[in-house]
One Martini backbone bead per residue (centre of mass of N, CA, C, O) as a GRO file, in nm:
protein
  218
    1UNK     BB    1   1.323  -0.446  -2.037
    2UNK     BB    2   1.221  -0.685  -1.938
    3UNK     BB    3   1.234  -0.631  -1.626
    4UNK     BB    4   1.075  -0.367  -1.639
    5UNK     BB    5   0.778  -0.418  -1.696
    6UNK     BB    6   0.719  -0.647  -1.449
    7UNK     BB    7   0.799  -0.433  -1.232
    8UNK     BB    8   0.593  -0.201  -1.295
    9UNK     BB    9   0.342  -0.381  -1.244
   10UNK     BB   10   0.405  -0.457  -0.974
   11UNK     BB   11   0.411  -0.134  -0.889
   12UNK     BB   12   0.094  -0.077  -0.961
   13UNK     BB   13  -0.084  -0.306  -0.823
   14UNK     BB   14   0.011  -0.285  -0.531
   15UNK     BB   15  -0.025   0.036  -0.507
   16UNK     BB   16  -0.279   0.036  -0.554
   17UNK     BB   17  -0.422  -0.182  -0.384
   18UNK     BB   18  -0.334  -0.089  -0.111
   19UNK     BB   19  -0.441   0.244  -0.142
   20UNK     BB   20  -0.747   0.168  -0.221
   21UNK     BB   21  -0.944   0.413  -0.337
   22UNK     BB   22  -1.204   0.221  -0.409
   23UNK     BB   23  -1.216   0.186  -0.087
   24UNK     BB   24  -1.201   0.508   0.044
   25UNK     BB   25  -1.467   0.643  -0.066
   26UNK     BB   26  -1.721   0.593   0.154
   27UNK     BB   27  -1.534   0.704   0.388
   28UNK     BB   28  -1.488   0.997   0.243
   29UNK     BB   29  -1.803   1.074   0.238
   30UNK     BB   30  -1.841   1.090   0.519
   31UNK     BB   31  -1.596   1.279   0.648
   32UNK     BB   32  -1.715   1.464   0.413
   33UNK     BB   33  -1.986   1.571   0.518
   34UNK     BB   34  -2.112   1.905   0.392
   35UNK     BB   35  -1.887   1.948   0.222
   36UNK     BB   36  -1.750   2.149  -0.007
   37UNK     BB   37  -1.568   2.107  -0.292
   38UNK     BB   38  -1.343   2.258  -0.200
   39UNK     BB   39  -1.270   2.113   0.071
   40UNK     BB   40  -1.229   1.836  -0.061
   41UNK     BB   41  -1.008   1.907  -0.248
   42UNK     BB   42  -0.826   1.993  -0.065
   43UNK     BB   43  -0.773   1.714   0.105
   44UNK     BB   44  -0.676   1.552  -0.127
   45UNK     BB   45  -0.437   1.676  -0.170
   46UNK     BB   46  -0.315   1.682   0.115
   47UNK     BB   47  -0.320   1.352   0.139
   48UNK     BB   48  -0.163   1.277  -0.132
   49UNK     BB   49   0.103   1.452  -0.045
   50UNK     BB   50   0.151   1.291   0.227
   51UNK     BB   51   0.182   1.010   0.139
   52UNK     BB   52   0.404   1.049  -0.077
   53UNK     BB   53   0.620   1.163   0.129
   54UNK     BB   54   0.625   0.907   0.338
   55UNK     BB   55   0.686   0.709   0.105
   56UNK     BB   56   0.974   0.844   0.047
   57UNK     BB   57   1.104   0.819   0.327
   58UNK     BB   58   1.102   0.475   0.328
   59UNK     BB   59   1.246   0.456   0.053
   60UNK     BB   60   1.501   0.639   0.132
   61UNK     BB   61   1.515   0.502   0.466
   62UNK     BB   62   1.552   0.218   0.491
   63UNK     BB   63   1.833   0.118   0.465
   64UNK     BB   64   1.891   0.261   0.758
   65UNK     BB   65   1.689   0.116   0.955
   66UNK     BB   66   1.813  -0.161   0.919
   67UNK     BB   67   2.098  -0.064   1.030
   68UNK     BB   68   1.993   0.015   1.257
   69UNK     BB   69   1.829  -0.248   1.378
   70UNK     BB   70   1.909  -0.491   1.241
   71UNK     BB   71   1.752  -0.550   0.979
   72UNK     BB   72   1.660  -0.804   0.762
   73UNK     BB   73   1.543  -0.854   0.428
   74UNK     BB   74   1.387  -1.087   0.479
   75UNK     BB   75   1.236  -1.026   0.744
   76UNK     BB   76   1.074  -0.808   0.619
   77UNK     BB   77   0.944  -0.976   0.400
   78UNK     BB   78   0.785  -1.197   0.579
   79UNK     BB   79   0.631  -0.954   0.712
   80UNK     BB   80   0.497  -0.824   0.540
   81UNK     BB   81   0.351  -1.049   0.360
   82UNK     BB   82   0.139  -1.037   0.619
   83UNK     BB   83   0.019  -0.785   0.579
   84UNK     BB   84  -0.070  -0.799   0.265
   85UNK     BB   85  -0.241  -1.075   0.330
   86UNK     BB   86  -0.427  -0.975   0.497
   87UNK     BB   87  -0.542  -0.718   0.336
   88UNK     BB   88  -0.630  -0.918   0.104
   89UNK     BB   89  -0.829  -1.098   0.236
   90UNK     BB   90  -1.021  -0.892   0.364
   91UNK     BB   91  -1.078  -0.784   0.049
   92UNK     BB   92  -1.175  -1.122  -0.040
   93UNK     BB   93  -1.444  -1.020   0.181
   94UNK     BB   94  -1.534  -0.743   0.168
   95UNK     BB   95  -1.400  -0.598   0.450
   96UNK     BB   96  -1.252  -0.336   0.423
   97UNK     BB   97  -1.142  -0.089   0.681
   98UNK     BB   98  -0.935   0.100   0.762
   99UNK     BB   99  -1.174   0.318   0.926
  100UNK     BB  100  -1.335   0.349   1.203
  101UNK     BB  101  -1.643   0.547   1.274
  102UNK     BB  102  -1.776   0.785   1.424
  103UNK     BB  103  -1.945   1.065   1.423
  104UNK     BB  104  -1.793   1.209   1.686
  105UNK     BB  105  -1.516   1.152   1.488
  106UNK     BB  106  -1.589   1.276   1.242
  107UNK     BB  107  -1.610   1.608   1.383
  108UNK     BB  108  -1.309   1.575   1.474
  109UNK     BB  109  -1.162   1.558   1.176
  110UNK     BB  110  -1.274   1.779   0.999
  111UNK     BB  111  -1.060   1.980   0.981
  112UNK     BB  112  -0.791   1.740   0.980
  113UNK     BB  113  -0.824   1.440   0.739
  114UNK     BB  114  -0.592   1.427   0.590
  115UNK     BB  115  -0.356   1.291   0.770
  116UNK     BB  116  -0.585   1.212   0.990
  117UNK     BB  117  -0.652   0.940   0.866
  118UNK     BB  118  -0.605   0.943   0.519
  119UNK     BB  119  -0.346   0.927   0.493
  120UNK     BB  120  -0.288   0.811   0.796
  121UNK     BB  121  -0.354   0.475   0.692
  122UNK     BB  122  -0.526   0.467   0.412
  123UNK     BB  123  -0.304   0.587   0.192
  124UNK     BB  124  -0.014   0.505   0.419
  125UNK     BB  125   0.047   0.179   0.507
  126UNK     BB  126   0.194  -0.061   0.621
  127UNK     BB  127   0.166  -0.218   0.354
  128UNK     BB  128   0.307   0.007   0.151
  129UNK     BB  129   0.569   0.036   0.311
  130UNK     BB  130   0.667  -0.188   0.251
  131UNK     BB  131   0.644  -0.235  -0.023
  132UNK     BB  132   0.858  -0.023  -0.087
  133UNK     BB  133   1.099  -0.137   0.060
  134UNK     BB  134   1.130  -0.405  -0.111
  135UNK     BB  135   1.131  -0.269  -0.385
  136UNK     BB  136   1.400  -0.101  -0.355
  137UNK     BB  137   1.549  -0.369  -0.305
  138UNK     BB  138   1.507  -0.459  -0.631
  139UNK     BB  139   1.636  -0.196  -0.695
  140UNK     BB  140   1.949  -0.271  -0.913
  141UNK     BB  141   1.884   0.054  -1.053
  142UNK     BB  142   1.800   0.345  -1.199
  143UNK     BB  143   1.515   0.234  -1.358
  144UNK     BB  144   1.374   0.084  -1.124
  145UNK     BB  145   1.374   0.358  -0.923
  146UNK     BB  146   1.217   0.553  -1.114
  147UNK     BB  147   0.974   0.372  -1.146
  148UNK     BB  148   0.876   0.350  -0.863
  149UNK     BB  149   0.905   0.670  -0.809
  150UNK     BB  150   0.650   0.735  -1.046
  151UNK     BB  151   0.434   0.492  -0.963
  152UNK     BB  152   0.368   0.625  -0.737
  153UNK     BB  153   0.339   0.929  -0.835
  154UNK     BB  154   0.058   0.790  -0.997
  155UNK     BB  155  -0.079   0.666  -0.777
  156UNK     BB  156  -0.184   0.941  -0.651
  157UNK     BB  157  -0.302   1.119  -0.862
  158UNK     BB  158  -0.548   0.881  -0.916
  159UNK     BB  159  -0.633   0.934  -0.624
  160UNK     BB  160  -0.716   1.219  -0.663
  161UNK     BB  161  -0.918   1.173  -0.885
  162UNK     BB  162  -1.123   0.963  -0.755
  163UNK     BB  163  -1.198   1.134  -0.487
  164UNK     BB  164  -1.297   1.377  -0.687
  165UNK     BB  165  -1.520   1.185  -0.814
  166UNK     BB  166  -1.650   0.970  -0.620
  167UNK     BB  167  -1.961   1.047  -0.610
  168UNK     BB  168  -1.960   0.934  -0.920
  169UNK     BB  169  -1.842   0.642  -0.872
  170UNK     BB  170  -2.043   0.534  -0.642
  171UNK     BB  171  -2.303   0.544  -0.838
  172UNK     BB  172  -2.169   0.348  -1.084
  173UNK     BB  173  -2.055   0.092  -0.898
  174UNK     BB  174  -2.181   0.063  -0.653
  175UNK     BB  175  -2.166  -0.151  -0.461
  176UNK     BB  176  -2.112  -0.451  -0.597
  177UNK     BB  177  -1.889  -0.333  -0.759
  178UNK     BB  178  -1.705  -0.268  -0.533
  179UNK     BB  179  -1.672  -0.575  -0.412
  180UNK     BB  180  -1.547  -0.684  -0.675
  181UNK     BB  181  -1.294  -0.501  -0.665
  182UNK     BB  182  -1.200  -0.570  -0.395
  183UNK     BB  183  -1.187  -0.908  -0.451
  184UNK     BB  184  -0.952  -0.878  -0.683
  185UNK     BB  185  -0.749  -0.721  -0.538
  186UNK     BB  186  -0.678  -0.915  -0.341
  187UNK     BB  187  -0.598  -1.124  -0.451
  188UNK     BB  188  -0.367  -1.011  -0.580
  189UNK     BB  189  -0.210  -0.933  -0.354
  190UNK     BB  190  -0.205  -1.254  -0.203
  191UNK     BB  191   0.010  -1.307  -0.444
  192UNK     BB  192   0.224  -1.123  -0.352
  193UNK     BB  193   0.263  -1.160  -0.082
  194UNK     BB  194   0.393  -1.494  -0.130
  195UNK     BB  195   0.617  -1.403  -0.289
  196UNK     BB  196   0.754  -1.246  -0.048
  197UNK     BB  197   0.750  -1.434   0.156
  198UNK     BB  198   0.954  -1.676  -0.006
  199UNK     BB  199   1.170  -1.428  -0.101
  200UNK     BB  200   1.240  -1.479   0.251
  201UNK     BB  201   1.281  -1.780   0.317
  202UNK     BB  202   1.468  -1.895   0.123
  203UNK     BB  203   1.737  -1.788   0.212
  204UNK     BB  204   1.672  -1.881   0.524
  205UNK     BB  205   1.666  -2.210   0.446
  206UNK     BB  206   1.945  -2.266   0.274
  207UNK     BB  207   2.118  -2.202   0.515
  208UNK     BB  208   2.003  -2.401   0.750
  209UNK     BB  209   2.103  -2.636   0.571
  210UNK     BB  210   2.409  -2.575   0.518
  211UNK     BB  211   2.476  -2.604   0.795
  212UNK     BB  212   2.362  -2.874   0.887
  213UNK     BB  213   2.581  -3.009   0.662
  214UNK     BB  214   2.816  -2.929   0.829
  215UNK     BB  215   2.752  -3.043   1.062
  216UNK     BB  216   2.763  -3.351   0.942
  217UNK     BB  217   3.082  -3.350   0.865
  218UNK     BB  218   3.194  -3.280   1.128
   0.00000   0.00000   0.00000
């Protein structure tokens, strides 16, 4: 229970920030301005349902990706940690912005923007892949491994409430409000990151040492 505690919050704080629906909600009202409340809600659904599904094929098929590419898990962690620290940092400039469009690219998305832009890459970024991935290594039993996807479907189900919303959110916390938890978030993120790059760094380093001195005895 001691460990399971403070992974669920790992696993809940950064898949929110990394998700980060309170600032993809002015995006959101922009691709789907004029259309109808029934249309939104369709659109976030299959958006939020989208995201859960991709994320959840990274999650389970982590392990074999690496082994197909001979991919190290340190060396996964120490690239994450750098994708999450850079939008952790956008976001702690209030500056983050999934995916800028134009006029005649958002009508051009109205149709089905629900997979993409929406789904992918705003709600299921490489941010987000990565740490699944990195999270499922850490996950060394099967009630970790529950926690990870329960939290993953909770941060989605909570991103579905959020954007069905949205228009009354953004109006309750102003840009000034958005902008200040844009910045929490980030923090937090860049902090997670931090310690995602520290632990694969440092078995990496360990080695490296390892060896040095076993060269300097022979």
């Amino acid at each position: 229970m001691e460990t399971l505690i403070p992974f669920a919050l790992l696993c809940f704080t950064s898949f929110f920030t990394l998700t980060n629906p309170l600032g993809t909600m002015p995006v959101f009202l922009t691709m789907t301005q004029g259309m109808t409340d029934k249309e939104r809600r369709s659109i976030v659904s299959r958006a939020t349902l989208v995201s859960f599904i991709t994320l959840m094929v990274f999650v389970f098929a982590g392990q074999f990706l690496f082994k197909f590419f001979g991919i190290s898990t340190n060396g996964f962690r120490i690239a994450g940690g750098v994708i999450i620290f850079k939008i952790g940092f956008d976001m702690l400039q209030a500056r983050y912005t999934p995916m800028k469009l134009k006029d005649e690219e958002i009508k051009t998305y109205a149709d089905d923007i629900s997979i993409t832009p929406l789904g992918i890459p705003m709600l299921c970024g490489p941010g987000a892949i990565a740490n699944a991935i990195v999270l499922m290594q850490d996950a060394h039993s099967f009630e970790m491994k529950g926690i990870l996807i329960g939290t993953i479907a909770l941060i989605y189900f909570l991103t579905f409430l959020i954007l069905r919303a949205s228009t009354r959110l953004v109006n309750i916390l102003g840009e000034t409000g958005n902008n200040v938890m844009m910045r929490l978030m980030g923090l937090i993120l860049m902090v997670i990151a931090v310690e995602c790059f520290v632990s694969g760094m440092k078995p990496i380093l360990v080695d490296i040492i390892k060896e040095g001195c076993l060269e300097m005895i022979k």
